[in-house]
Every structure is written in structure tokens, then in C-alpha cells.
C-alpha positions in Angstrom: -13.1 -83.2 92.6 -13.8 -79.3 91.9 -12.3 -77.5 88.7 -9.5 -75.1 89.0 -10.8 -71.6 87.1 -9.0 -71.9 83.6 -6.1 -69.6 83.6 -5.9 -66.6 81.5 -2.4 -65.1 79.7 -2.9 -62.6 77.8 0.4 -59.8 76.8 -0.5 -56.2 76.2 1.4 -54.5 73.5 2.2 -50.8 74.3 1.6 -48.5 71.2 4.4 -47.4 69.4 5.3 -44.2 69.7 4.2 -41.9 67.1 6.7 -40.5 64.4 4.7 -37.5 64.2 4.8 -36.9 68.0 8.2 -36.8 68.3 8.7 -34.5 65.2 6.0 -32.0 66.7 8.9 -32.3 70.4 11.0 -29.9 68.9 9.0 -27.3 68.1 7.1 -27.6 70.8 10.3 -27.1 72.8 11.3 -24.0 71.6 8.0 -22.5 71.7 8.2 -23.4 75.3 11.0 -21.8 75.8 10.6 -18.8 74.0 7.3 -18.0 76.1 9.1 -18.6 79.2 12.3 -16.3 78.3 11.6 -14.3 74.8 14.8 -11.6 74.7 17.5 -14.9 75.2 15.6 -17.1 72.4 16.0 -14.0 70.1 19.8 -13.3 71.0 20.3 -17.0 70.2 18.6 -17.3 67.3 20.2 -14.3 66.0 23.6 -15.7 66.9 23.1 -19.2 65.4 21.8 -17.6 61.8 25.3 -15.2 62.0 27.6 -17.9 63.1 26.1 -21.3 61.9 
């Protein structure tokens, strides 16, 4: 009688996410966004350090 082939399980973990990756998202955003449209970044910044 032939041999089945062994069967193979094996799980893959997925990397956890880095903590430094998503504290470098933020950033990154608003650089993003401050290439795309300059003048509004700077109207909003300004109005966020005058009214909190």
C-alpha cells in the first residue's frame, strides 16, 4: 500500500507593527500636506497656536 506525503502545518505570524512607524505617521502626514497645499497649513497652524 503507497504512503500518503506527510502533511505539513505550519502558521505564519505577521510582524507587529512598529511603534516607531506609527509615531513617524503623523509627521509624515502633515509634511504631506503641507507640500501639497502650503498657504492653508500655515493659516491653520497659525490659527491653532492663537486659539488652542
Amino acid at each position: 500500500m503507497p504512503k500518503s506525503p506527510p502533511t505539513l502545518t505550519a502558521t505564519v505570524s505577521a510582524p507587529a507593527r512598529s511603534p516607531r512607524l506609527v509615531w513617524l505617521l503623523g509627521p509624515a502626514m502633515v509634511a504631506g500636506v503641507a507640500y501639497l497645499d502650503p498657504g492653508n497649513v500655515a493659516s491653520n497652524m497659525t490659527a491653532g497656536a492663537r486659539y488652542g
